[in-house]
C-alpha positions as protocol buffer text, in pm:
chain_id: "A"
residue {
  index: 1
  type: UNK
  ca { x: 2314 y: 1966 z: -5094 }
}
residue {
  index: 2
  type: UNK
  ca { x: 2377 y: 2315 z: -5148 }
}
residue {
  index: 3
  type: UNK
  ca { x: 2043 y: 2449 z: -5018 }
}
residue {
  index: 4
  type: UNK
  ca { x: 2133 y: 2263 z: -4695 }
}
residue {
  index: 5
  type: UNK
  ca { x: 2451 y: 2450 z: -4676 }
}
residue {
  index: 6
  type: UNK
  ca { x: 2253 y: 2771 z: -4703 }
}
residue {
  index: 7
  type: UNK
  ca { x: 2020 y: 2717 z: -4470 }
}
residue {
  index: 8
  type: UNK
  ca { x: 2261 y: 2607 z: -4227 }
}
residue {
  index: 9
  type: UNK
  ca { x: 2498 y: 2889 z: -4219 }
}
residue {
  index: 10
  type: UNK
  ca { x: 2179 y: 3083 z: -4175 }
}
residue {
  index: 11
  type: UNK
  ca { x: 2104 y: 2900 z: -3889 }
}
residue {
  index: 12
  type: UNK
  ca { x: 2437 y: 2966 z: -3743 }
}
residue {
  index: 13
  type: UNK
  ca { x: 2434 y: 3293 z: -3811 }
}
residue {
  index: 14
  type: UNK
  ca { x: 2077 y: 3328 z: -3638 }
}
residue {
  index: 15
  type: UNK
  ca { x: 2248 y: 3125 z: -3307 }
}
residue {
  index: 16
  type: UNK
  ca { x: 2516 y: 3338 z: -3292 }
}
residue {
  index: 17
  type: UNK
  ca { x: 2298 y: 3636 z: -3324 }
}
residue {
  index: 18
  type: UNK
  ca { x: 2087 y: 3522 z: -3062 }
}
residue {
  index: 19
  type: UNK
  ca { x: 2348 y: 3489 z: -2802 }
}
residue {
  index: 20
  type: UNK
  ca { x: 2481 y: 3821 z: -2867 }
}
residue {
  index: 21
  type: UNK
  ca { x: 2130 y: 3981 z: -2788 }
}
residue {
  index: 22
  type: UNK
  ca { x: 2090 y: 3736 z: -2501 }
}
residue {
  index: 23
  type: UNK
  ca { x: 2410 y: 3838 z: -2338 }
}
residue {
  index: 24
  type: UNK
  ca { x: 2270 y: 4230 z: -2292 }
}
residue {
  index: 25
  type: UNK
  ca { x: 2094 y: 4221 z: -1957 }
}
residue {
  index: 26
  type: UNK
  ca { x: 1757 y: 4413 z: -1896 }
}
residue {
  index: 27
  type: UNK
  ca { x: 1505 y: 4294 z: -1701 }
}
residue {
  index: 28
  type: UNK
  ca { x: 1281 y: 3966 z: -1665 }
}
residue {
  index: 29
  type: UNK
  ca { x: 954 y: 4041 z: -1569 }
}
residue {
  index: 30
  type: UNK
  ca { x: 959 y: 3927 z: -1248 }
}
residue {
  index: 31
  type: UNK
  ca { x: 1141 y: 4212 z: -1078 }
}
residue {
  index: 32
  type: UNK
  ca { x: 952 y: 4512 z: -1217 }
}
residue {
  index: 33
  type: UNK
  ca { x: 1208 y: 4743 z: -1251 }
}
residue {
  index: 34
  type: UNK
  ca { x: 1067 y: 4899 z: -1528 }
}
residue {
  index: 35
  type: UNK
  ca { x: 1358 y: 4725 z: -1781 }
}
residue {
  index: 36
  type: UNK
  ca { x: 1215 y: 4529 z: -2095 }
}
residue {
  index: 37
  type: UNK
  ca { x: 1034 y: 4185 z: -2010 }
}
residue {
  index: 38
  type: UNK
  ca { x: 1145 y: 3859 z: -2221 }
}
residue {
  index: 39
  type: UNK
  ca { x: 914 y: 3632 z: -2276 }
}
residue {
  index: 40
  type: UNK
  ca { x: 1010 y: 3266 z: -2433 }
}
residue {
  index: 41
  type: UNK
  ca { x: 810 y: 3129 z: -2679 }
}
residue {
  index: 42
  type: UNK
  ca { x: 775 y: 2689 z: -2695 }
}
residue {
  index: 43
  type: UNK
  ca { x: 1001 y: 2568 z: -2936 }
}
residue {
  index: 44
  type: UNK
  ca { x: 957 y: 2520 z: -3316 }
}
residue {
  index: 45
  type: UNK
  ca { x: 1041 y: 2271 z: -3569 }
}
residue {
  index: 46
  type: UNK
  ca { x: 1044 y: 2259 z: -3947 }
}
residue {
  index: 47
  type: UNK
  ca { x: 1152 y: 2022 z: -4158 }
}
residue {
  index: 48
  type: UNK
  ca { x: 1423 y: 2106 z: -4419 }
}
residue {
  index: 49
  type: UNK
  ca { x: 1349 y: 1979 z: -4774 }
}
residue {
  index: 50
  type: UNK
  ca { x: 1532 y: 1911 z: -5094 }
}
residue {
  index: 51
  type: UNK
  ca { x: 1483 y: 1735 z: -5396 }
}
residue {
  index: 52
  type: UNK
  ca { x: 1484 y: 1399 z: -5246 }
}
residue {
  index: 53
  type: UNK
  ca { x: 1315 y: 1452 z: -4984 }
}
residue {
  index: 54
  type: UNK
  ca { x: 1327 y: 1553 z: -4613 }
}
residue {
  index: 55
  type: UNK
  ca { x: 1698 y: 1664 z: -4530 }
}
residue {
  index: 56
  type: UNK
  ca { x: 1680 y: 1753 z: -4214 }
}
residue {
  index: 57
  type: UNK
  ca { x: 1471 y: 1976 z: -3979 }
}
residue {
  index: 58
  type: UNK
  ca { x: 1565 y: 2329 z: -3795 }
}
residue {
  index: 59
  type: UNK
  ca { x: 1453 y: 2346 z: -3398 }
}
residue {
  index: 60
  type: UNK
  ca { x: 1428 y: 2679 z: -3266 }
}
residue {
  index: 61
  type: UNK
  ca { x: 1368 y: 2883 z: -2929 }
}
residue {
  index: 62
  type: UNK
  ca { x: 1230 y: 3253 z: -2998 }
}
residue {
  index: 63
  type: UNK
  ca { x: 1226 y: 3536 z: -2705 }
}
residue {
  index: 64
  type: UNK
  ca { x: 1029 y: 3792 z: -2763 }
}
residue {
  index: 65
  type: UNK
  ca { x: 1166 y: 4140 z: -2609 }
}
residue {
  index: 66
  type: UNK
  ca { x: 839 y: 4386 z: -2466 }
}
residue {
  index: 67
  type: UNK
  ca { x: 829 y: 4672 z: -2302 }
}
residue {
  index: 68
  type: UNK
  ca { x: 526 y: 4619 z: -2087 }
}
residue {
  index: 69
  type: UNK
  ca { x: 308 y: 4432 z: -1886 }
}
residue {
  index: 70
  type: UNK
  ca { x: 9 y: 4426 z: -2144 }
}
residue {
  index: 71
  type: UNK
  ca { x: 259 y: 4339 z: -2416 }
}
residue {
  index: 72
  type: UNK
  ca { x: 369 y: 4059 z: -2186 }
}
residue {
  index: 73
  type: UNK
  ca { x: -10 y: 3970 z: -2106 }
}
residue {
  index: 74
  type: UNK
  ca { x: -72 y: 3985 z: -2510 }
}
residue {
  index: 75
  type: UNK
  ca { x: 159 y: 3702 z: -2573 }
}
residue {
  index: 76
  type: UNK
  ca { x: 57 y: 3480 z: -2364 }
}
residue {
  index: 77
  type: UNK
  ca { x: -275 y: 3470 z: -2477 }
}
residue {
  index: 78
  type: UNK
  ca { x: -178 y: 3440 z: -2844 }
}
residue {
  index: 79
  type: UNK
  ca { x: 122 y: 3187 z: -2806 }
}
residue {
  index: 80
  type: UNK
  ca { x: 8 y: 2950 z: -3038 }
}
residue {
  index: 81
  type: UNK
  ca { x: -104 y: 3184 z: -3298 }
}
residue {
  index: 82
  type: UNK
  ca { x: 274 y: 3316 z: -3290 }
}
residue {
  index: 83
  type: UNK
  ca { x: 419 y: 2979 z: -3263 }
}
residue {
  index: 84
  type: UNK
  ca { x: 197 y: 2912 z: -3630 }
}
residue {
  index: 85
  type: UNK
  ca { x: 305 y: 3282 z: -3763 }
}
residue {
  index: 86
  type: UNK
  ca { x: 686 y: 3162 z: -3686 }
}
residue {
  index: 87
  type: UNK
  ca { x: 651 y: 2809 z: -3845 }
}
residue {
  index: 88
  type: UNK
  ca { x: 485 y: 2964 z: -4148 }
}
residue {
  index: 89
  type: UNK
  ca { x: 759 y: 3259 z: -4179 }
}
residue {
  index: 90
  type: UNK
  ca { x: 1001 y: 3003 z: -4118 }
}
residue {
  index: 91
  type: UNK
  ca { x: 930 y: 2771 z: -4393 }
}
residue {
  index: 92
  type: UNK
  ca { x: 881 y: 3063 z: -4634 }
}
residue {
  index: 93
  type: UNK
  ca { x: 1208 y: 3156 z: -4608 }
}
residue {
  index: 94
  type: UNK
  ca { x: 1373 y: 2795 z: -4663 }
}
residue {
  index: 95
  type: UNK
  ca { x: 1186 y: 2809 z: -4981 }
}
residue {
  index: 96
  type: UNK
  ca { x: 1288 y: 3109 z: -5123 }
}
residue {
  index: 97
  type: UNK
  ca { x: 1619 y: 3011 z: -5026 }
}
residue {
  index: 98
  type: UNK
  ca { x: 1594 y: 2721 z: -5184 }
}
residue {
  index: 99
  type: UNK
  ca { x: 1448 y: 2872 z: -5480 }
}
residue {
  index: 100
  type: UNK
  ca { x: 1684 y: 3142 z: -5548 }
}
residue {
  index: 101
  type: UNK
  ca { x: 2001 y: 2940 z: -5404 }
}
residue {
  index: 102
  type: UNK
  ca { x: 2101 y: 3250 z: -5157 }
}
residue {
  index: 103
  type: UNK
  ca { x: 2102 y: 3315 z: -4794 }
}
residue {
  index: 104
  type: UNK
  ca { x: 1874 y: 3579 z: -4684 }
}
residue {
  index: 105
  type: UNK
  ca { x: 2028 y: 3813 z: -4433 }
}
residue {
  index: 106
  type: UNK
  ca { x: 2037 y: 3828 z: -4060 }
}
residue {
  index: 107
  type: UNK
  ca { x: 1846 y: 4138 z: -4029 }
}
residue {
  index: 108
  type: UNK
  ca { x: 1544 y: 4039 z: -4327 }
}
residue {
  index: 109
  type: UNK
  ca { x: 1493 y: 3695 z: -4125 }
}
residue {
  index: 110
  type: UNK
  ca { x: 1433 y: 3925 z: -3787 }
}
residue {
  index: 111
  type: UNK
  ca { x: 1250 y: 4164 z: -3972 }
}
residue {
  index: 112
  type: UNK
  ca { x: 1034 y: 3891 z: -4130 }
}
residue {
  index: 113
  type: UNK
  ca { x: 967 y: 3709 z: -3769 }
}
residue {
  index: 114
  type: UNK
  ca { x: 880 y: 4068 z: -3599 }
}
residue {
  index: 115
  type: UNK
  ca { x: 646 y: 4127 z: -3868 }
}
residue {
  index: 116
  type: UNK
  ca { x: 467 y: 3790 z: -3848 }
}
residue {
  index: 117
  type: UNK
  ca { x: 453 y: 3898 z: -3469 }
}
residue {
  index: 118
  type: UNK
  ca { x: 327 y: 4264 z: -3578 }
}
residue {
  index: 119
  type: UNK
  ca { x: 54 y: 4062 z: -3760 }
}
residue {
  index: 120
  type: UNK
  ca { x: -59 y: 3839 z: -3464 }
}
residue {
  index: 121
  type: UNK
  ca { x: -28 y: 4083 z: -3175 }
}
residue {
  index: 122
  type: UNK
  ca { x: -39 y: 4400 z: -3343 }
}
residue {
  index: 123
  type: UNK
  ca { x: 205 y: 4679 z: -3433 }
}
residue {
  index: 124
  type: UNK
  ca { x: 468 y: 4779 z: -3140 }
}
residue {
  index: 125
  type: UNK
  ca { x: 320 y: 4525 z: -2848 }
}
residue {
  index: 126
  type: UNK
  ca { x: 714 y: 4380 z: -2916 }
}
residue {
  index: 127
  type: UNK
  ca { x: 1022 y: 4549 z: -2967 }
}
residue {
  index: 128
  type: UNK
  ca { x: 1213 y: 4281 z: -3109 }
}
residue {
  index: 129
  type: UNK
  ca { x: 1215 y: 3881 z: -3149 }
}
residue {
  index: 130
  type: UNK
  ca { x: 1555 y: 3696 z: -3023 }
}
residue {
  index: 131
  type: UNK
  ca { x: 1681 y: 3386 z: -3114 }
}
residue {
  index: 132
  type: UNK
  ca { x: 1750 y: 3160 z: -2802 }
}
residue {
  index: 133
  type: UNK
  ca { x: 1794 y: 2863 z: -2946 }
}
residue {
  index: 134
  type: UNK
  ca { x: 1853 y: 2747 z: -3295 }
}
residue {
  index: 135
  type: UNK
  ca { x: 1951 y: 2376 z: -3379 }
}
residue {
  index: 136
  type: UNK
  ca { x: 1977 y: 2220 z: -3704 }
}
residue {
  index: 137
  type: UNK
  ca { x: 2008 y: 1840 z: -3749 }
}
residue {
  index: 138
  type: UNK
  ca { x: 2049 y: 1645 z: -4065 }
}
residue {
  index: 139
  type: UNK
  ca { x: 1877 y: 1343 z: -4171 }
}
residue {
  index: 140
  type: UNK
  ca { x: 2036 y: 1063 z: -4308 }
}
């Protein structure tokens, strides 16, 4: 039950992350004012597992912060290779915490989801993945 602990207070820490960045204005898109342009990405699941079995599963919103109109373009042609990049990066990192029985840090889980973005849309087309959105819910 440990692991689950872990990975929760991850999670929480990821939430409360996200609504800091969330709270800090800019622009939408839709005004063209020159401001960055956030662009949500469909949610995604994965399931938590322990020894016994599936514990519980982690639900989360990503926004991805550009600076352009191309960038913006970019990502909506590659959403669901992004949406894979993020499952994958996400489950890797349950495992190693699982594994090694720590919490990985804030800033290496953003800099792990920016560079599975790096990887899909190439290097700079986003300045920085936010966390909307992050529920966990345990089975049982």
């Amino acid at each position: 039950m440990t692991v689950l602990r872990h990975v929760m207070a991850v999670l929480v820490g990821l939430a409360l992350a996200g609504e800091a960045y969330g709270a800090g204005g800019g622009g939408d898109g839709a005004t063209g004012g020159g401001g960055p342009i956030f662009v949500k990405v469909k949610p995604v699941t994965v399931a938590v597992l322990n020894d016994g079995g599936l514990a519980g599963k982690v639900s989360a919103v990503f926004v991805l912060q550009a600076h352009d109109a191309q960038a913006e373009a970019d990502i909506g042609t590659a959403r669901l290779q992004l949406r894979n990049a993020y499952l994958q990066a996400m489950h890797r990192m349950a495992e190693e915490e699982a594994r090694t029985g720590r919490l990985i840090s804030l800033k290496k889980v953003k800099a792990r989801l920016l560079r599975a973005t790096d990887k899909v849309l190439g290097k700079g087309a986003v300045d920085e993945v936010l966390i909307q959105t992050l529920v966990r819910r345990a089975e049982g």
